[in-house]
KOLLO-179975 format. One record per residue: x, y, z of N, C-alpha, C in turn. Coordinates in steps of 0.02 Angstrom, whole numbers. Example, Ala and Ser with C-alpha at 12.3 -4.5 7.8 and 13.67 -1.06 7.14 Angstrom:
2
NODE    n_px    n_py    n_pz   ca_px   ca_py   ca_pz    c_px    c_py    c_pz
NODE     660    -284     390     615    -225     390     660    -165     390
NODE     642    -112     354     684     -53     357     645       2     394
REM end
This chain:
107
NODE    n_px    n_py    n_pz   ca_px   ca_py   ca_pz    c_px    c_py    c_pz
NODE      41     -60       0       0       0       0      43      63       0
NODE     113      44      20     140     121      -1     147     148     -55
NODE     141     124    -113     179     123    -188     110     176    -203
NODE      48     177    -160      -7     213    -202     -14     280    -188
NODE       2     313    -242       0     392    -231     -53     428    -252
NODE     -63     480    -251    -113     529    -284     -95     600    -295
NODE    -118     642    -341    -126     708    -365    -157     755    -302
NODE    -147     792    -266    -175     838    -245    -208     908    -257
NODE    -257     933    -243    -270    1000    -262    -215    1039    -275
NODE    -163    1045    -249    -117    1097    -260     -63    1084    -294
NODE     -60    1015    -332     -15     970    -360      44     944    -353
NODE      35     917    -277      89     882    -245      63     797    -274
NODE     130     767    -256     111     700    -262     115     678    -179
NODE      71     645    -162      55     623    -103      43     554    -103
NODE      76     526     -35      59     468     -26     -24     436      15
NODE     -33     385      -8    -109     391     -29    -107     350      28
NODE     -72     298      63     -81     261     130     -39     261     174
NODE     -60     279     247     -13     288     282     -24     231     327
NODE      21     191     392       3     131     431       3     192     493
NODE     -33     162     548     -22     171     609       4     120     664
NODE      15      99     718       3      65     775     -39      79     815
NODE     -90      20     836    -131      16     899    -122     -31     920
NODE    -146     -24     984    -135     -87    1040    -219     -90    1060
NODE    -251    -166    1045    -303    -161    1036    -324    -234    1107
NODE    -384    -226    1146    -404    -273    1180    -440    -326    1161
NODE    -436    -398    1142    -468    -448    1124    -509    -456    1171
NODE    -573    -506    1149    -617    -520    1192    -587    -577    1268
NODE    -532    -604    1254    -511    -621    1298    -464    -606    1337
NODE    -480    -525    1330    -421    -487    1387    -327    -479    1378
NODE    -336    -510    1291    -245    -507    1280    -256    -449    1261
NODE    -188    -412    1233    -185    -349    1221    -135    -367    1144
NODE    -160    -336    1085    -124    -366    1028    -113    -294    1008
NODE     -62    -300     954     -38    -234     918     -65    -252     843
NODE    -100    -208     825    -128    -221     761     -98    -144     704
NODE     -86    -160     677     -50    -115     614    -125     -72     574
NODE    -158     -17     560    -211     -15     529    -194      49     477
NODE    -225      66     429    -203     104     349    -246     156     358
NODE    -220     199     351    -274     271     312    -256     280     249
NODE    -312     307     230    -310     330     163    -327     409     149
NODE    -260     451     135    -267     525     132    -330     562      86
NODE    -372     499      29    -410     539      -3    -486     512      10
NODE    -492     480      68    -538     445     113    -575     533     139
NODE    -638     531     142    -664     606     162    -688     595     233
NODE    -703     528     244    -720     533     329    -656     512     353
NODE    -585     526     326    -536     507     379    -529     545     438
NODE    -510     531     490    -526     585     554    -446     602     564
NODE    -475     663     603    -414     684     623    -372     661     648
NODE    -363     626     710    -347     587     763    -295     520     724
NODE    -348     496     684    -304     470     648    -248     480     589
NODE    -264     520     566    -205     555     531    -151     569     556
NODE    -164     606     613    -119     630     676     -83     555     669
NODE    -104     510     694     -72     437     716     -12     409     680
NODE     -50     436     589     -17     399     563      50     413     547
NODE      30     503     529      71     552     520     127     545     560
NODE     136     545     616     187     549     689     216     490     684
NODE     176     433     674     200     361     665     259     360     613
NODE     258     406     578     279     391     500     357     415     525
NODE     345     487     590     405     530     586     443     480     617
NODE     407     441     680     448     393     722     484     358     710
NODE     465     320     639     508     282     615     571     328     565
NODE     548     371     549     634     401     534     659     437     583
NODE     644     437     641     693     466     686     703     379     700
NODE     679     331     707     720     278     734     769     253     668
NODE     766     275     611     808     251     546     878     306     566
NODE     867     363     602     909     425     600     950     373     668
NODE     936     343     712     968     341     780    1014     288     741
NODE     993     233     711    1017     185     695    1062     204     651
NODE    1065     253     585    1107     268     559    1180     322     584
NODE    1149     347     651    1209     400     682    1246     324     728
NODE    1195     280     750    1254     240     771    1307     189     747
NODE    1286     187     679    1335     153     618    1366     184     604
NODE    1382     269     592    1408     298     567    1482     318     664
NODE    1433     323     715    1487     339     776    1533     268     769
NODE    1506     203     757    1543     141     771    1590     137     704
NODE    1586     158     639    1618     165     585    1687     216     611
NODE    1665     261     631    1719     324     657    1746     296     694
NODE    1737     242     768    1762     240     814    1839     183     793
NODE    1804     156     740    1837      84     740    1854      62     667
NODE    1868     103     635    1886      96     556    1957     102     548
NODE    1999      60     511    2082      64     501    2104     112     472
NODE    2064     161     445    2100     208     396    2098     281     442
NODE    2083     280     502    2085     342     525    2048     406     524
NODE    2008     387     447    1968     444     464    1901     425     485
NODE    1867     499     479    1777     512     494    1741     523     427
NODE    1676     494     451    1617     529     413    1561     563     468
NODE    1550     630     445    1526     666     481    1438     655     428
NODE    1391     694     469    1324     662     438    1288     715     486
NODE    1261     752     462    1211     816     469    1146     779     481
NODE    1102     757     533    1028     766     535     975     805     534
NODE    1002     897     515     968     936     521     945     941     447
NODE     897     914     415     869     889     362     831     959     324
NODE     828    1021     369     808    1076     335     818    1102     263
NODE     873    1092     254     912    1115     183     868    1059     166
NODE     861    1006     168     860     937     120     788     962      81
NODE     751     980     136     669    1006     130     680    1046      98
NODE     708    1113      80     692    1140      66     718    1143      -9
NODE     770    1124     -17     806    1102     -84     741    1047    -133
NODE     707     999     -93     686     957    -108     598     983    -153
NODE     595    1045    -120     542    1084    -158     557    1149    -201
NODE     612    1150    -239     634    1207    -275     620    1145    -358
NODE     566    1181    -384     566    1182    -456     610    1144    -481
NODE     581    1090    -536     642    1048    -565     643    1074    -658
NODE     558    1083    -659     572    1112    -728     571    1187    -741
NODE     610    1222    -778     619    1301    -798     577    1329    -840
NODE     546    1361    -841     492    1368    -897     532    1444    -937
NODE     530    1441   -1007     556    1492   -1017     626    1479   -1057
NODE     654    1423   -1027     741    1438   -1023     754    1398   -1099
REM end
């Protein structure tokens, strides 16, 4: 379900399903984690859940970000050649680079 995108009013491409986590109560009192989908062009999607999925989505790249600063500290710490790779998480530039015009109109 990630691969499905859509057109937006303002003509972004957007991703069309997002997952969440819940922790849900069975009738017999276990407590299970169930994975569940929104769909951004769904009109009764609620807020709450969006929220869920949205945040869900960031969590996992801040947990892709921890995991990659600690491959990159254990690479530095313990590599034969002496040097570093240094690695910026402040992803601002990335954003904002990432929405500057690809085609020129005109040129």
């Amino acid at each position: 379900m990630r691969v499905e995108y859509f057109t937006d009013p303002q003509g972004r491409e957007v991703r069309k399903k997002h997952p969440y986590r819940e922790i849900v109560e069975l009738p017999n009192g276990k407590h299970v984690q169930q994975f569940l989908w929104i769909d951004m062009e769904d009109p009764d999607l609620k807020h709450e859940e969006a929220e869920m999925a949205l945040q869900y989505g960031r969590k996992l790249i801040a947990g892709d970000c921890k995991q990659l600063k600690t491959s990159v500290e254990s690479y530095n710490d313990n590599n034969k050649h002496g040097k570093y790779i240094e690695i910026s998480f402040n992803f601002a530039e990335d954003m904002e680079e990432s929405e500057q015009p690809t085609v020129y109109p005109g040129l």
